[in-house]
C-alpha positions as CSV (number, residue, x, y, z in Angstrom):
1,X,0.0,0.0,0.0
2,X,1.4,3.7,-0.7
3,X,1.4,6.1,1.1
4,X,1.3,10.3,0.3
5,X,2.4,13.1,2.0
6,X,-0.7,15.8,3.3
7,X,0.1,19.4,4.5
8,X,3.0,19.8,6.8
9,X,4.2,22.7,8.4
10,X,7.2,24.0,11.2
11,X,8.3,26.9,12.7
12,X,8.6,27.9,16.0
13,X,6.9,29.6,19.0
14,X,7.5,31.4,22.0
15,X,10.2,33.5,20.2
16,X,10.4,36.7,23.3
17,X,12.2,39.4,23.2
18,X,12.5,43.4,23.7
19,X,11.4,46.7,21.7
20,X,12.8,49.9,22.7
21,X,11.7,52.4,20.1
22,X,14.5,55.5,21.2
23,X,13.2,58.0,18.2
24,X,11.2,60.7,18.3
25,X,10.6,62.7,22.0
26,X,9.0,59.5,23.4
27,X,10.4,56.5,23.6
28,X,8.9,53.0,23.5
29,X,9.2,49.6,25.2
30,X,7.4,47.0,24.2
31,X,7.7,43.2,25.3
32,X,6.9,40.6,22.4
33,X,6.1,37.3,21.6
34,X,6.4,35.6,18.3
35,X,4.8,32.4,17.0
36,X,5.5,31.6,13.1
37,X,4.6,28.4,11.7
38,X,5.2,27.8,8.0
39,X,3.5,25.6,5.7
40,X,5.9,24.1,3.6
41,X,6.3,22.1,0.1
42,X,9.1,19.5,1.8
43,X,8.0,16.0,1.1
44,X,11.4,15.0,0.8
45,X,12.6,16.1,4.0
46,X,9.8,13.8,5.6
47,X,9.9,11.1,3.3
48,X,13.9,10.5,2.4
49,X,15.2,12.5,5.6
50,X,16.9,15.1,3.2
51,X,17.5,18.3,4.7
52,X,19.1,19.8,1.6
53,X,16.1,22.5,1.6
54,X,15.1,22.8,4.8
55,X,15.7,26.3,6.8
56,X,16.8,25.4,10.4
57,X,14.2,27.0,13.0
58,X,17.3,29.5,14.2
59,X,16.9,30.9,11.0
60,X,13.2,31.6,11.9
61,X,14.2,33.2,15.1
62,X,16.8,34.8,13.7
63,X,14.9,36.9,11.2
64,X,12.1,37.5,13.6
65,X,14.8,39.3,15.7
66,X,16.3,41.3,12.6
67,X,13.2,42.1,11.2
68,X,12.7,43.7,14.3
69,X,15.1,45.9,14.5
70,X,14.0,47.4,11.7
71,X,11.0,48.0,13.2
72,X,10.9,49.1,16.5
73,X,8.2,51.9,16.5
74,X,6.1,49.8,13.7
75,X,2.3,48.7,15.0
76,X,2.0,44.7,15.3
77,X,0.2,44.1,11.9
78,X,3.2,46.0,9.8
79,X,5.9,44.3,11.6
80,X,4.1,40.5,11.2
81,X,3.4,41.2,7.3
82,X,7.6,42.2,6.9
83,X,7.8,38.8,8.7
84,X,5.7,36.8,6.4
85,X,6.7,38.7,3.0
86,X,10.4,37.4,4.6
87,X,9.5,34.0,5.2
88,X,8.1,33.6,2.0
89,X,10.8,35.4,-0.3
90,X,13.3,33.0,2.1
91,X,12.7,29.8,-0.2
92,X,10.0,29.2,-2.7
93,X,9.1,25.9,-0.7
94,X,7.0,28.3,1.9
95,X,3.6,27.8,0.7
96,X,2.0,30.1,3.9
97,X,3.3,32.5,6.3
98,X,1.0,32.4,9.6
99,X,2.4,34.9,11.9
100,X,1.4,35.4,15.4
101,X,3.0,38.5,17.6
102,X,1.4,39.5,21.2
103,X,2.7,42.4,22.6
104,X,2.8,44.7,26.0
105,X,3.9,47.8,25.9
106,X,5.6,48.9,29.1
107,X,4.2,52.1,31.0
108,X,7.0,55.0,31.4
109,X,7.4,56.3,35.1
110,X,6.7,59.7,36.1
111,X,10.0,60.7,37.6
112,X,11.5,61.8,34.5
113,X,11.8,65.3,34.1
114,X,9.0,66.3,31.7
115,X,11.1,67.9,29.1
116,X,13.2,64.8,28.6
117,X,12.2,61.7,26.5
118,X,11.7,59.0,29.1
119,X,14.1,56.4,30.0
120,X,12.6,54.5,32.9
121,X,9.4,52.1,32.8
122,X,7.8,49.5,34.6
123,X,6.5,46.5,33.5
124,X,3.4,45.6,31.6
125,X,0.0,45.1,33.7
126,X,-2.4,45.6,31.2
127,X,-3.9,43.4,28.3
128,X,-1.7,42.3,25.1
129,X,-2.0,44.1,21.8
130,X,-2.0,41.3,19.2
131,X,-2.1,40.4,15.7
132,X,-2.7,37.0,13.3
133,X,-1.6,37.2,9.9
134,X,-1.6,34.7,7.4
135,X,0.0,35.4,4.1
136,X,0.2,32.7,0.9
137,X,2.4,32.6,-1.9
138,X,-0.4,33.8,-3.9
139,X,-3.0,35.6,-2.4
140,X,-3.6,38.3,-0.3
141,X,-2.8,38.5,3.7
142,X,-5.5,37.6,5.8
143,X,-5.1,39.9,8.9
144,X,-7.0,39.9,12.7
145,X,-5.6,42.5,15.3
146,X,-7.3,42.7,18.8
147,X,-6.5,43.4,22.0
148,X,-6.1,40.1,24.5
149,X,-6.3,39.2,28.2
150,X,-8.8,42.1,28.5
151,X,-10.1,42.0,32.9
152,X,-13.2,43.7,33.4
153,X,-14.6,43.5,37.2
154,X,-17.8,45.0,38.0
155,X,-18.5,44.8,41.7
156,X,-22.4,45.0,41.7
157,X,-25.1,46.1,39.5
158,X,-24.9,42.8,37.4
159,X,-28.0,41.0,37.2
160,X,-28.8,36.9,36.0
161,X,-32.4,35.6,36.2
162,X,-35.0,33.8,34.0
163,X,-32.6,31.2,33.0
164,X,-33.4,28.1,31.6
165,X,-33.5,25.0,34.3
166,X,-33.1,20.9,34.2
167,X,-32.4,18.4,36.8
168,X,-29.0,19.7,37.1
169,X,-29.2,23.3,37.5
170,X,-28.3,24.5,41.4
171,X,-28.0,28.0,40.1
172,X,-29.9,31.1,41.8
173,X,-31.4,33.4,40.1
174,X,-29.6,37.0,41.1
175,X,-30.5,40.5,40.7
176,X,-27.5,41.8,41.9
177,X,-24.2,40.2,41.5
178,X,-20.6,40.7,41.4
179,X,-19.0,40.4,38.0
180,X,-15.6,39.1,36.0
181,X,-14.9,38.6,32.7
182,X,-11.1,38.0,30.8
183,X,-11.7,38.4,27.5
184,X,-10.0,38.1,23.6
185,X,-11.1,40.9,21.8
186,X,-10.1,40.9,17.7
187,X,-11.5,42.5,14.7
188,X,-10.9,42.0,11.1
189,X,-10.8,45.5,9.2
190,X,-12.9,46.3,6.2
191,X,-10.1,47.9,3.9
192,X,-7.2,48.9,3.2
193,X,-4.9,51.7,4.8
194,X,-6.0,51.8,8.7
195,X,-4.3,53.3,11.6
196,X,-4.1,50.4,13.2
197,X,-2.6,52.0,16.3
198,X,-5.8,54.6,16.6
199,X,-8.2,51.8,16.2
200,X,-6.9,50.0,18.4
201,X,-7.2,52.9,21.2
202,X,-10.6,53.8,20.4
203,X,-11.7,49.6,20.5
204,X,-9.7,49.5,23.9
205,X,-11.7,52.5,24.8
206,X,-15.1,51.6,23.7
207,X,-14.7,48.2,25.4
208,X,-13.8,50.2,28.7
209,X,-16.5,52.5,28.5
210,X,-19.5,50.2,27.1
211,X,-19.1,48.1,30.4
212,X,-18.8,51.0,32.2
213,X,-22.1,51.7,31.4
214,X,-23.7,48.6,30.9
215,X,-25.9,46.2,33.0
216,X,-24.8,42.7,32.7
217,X,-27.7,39.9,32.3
218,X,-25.5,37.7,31.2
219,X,-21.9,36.8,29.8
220,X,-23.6,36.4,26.8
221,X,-25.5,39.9,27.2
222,X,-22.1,41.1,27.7
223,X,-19.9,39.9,25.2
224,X,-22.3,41.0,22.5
225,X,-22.4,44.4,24.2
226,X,-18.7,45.0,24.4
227,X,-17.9,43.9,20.7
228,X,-20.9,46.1,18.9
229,X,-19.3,49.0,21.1
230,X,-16.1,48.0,19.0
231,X,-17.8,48.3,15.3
232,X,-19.7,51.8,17.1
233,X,-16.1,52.9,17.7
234,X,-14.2,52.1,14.6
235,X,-16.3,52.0,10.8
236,X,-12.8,50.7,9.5
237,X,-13.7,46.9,11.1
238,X,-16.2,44.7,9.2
239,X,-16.5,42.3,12.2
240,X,-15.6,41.8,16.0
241,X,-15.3,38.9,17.8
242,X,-15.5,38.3,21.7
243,X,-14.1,35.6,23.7
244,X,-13.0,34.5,26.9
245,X,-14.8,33.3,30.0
246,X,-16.7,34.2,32.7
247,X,-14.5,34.4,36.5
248,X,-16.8,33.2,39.0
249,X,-16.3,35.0,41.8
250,X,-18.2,33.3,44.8
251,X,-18.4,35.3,48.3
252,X,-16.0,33.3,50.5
253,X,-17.4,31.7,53.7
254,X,-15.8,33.6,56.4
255,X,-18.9,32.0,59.3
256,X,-16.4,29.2,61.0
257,X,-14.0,32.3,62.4
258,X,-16.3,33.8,63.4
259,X,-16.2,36.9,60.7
260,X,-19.0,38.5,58.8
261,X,-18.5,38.9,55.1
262,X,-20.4,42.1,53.9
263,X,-19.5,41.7,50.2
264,X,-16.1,42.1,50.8
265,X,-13.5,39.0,50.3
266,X,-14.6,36.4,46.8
267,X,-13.2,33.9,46.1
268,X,-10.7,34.2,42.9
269,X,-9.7,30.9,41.5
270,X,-9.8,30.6,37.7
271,X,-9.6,26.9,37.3
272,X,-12.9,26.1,36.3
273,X,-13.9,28.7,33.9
274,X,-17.2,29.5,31.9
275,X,-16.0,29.9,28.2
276,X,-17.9,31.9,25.5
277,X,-17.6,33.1,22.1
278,X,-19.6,35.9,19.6
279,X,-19.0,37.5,16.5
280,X,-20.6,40.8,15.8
281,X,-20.7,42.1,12.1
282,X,-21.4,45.0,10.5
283,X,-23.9,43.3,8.2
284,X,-25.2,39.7,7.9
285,X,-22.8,37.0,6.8
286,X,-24.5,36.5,3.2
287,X,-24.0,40.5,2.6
288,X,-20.6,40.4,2.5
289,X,-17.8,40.4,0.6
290,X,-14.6,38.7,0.2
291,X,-13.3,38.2,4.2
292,X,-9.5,39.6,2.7
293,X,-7.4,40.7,5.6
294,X,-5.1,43.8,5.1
295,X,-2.7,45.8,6.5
């Protein structure tokens, strides 16, 4: 019986390193991450064990870190397309570029004189910029930026009643209820030629600010509120999507010491997590166009 070679594909992930964007009157520090897998045309290298075309993963980190020199104060989506359009002009036996960078961008300390470009910074608390960009041989890139690890905490106010029930359910019905969600937020853009930098503020505003101002009835509720906030914000994105989970966070039994607990101490364990997902677009699925990502 013969046999036949499917898609295969390498690369390598968890590439980190540092940023540090010195032009201009403010500098920049950002901490990345970089996963590339490529999908390749190397039968032979699986088949017959010969290596005579194959470009050693160091060679992926490698240009990941030059690439990057070269752009330093570039936004996530530009610097992952200079990465695939390398990749691909590397060796014609790349069939796909898929490019994956995350990145936290340090906050600059307030001790430095004001008239001075800053120099000192502390380390990232807040969510992860992020892009996902696929590029073939021939085609256009396909291109989702988004803003991940989002923590929203609301501390009342949040309501969940009228819910379905079986012989399983042990849930109460609540009218007023502490509330924790970490979320993926991404976005595919409609065109071509967006400040992705600017979008991404006003998304990472809108989110802020829509659950600000919303009551929760559900994650669900939620979710969907957050991401049509996003497309409100930002007319450049054709679609949004939301996922993460909800953080159950239970009031913790403080009885056997003796110790009321007014609403003050929950419990904060995220093993057990209630996972959701929703797309929001712009117009219904069959009204679209082509779904081509660019930067």
């Amino acid at each position: 019986m013969g046999h036949s070679i499917g898609d295969h594909a390498y690369g390598e992930c968890g590439i980190e390193f540092l940023l540090v964007d010195r032009a201009g009157t403010r500098q920049r520090v950002r901490r990345f991450r970089a996963d590339v897998r490529l999908l390749m045309d190397h039968p032979e290298v699986y088949r017959d064990g010969d290596n005579t075309r194959l470009i050693p993963v160091s060679s992926i980190s490698n240009s990941v870190l030059a690439i990057g020199a070269q752009h330093a104060a570039s936004e996530p989506e530009s610097y992952a397309l200079a990465l695939a359009e390398r990749f691909l002009s590397a060796t014609t036996r790349v069939r796909t570029a898929d490019v994956r960078l995350t990145a936290s961008e340090f906050s600059p300390l307030l001790s430095d004189p004001p008239t001075t470009p800053a120099q000192h910074f502390s380390a990232p608390a807040r969510h992860q910029d992020h892009v996902h960009l696929t590029l073939p041989r021939h085609g256009e890139p396909a291109v989702r930026s988004g803003l991940l690890n989002m923590e929203l905490f609301a501390t009342g106010g949040a309501t969940f009643t009228g819910f379905a029930r079986d012989a399983y359910t042990t849930t109460q019905a609540v009218t007023d209820r502490v509330f924790g969600a970490r979320m993926n937020v991404t976005w595919r853009h409609a065109g071509t030629g967006t400040d992705h930098r600017q979008c991404r503020a006003r998304a990472e505003q809108a989110v802020v600010k829509a659950f600000g101002e919303h009551t929760s009835r559900s994650s669900q509720h939620t979710f969907h509120h957050l991401g049509a906030a996003v497309l409100d914000a930002c007319p450049e994105v054709a679609e949004v999507r939301v996922e993460g989970a909800h953080l159950t966070r239970g009031l913790v039994d403080l009885a056997p010491f003796g110790v009321a607990n007014e609403s003050r101490v929950y419990t904060a364990t995220d093993h057990q997590q209630s996972t959701l997902t929703v797309t929001i677009h712009r117009t219904a699925p069959e009204n679209q166009g082509p779904r081509k990502g660019t930067v």
